[in-house]
KEKE-3310 file (N, C-alpha, C; in steps of 0.2 Angstrom, whole numbers, plus 5000, padded with zeros to 4 digits):
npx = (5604:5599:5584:5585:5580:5575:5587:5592:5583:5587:5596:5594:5587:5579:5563:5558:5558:5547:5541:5530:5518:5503:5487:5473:5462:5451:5439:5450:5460:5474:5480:5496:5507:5524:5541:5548:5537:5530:5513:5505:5495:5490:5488:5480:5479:5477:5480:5477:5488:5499:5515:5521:5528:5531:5531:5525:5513:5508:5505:5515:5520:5521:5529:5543:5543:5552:5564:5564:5575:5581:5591:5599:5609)
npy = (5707:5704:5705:5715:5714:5702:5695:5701:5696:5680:5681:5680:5669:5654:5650:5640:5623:5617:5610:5600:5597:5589:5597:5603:5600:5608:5609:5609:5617:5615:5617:5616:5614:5620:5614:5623:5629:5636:5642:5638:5640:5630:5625:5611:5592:5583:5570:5574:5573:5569:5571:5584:5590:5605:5622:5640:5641:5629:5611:5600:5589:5569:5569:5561:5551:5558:5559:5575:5589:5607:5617:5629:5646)
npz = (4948:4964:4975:4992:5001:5001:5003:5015:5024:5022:5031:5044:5058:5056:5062:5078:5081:5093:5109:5116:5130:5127:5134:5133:5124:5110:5095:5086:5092:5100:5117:5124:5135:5139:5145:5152:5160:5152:5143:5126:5114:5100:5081:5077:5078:5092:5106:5122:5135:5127:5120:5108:5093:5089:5079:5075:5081:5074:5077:5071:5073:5083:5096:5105:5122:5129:5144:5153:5154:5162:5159:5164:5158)
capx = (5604:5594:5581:5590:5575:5576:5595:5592:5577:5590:5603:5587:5586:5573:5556:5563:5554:5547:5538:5526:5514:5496:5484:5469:5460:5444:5439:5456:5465:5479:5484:5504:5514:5530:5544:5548:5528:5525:5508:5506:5489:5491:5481:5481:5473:5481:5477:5480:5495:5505:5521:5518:5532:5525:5532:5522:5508:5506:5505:5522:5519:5520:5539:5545:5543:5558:5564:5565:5579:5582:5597:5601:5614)
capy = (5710:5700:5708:5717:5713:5693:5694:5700:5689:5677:5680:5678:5662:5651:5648:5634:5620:5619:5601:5604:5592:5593:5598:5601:5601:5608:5612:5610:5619:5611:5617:5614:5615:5617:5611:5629:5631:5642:5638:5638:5637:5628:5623:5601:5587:5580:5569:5575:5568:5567:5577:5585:5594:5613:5628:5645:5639:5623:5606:5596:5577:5568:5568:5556:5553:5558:5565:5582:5593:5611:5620:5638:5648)
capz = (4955:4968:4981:4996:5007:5002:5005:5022:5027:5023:5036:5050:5060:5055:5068:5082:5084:5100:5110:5122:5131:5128:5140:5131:5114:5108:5089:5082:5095:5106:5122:5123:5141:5136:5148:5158:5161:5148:5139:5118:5109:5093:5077:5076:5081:5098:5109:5129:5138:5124:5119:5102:5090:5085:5076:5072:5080:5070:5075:5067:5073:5088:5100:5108:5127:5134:5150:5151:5159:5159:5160:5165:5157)
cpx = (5598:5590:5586:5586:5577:5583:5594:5588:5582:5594:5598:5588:5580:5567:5560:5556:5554:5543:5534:5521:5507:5489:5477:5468:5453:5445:5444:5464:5468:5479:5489:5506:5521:5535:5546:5542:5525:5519:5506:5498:5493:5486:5483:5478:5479:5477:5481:5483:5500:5510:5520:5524:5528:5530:5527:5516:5504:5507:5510:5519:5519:5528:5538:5545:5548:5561:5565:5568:5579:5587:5598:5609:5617)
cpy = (5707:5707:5710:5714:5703:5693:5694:5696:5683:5674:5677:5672:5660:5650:5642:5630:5616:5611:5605:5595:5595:5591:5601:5602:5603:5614:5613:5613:5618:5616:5615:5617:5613:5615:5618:5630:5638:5636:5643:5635:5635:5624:5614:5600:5584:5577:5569:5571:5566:5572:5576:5590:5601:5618:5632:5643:5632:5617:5603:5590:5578:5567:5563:5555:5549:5560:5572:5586:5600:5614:5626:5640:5654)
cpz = (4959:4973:4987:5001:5008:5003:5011:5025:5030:5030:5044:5053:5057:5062:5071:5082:5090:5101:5116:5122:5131:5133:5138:5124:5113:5101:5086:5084:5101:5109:5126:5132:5138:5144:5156:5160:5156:5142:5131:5115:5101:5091:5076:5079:5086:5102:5117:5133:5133:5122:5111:5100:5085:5085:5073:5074:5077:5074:5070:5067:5080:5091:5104:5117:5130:5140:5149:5157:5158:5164:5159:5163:5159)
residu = (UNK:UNK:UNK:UNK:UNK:UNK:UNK:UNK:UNK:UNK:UNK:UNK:UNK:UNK:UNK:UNK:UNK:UNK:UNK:UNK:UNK:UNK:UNK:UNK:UNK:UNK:UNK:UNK:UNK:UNK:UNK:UNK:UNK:UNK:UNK:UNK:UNK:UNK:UNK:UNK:UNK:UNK:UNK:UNK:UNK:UNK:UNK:UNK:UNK:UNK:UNK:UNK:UNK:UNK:UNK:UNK:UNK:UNK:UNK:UNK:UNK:UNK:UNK:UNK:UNK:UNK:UNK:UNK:UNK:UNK:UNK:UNK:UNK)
# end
């Protein structure tokens, strides 16, 4: 018989990985613009004007720069 609690966890979405542009850095901690203008502290080394991949706070890698649209549903 498995965990009920780990079964359910299970069924959860996982964290999304979000991109964001960075707009400052001091002491390890980015300041991410994402595309609608919401702003995202995260923990990485970044360097300002680039577009950065981040989930939970972290720092993932560096994205690609590409245009960016948003779309209302």
């Amino acid at each position: 018989m498995s965990n009920v609690y780990s079964r359910f966890m299970r069924l959860l979405p996982g964290r999304p990985l979000l991109v964001g542009t960075a707009t400052a850095y001091a002491d390890g901690v980015a300041t991410l613009t994402m595309v609608g203008g919401g702003v995202v502290l995260a923990r990485g080394v970044v360097t300002v004007g680039n577009k950065y991949f981040f989930r939970d706070g972290a720092i993932e890698g560096p994205a690609p720069d590409l245009p960016e649209d948003i779309v209302e549903v």
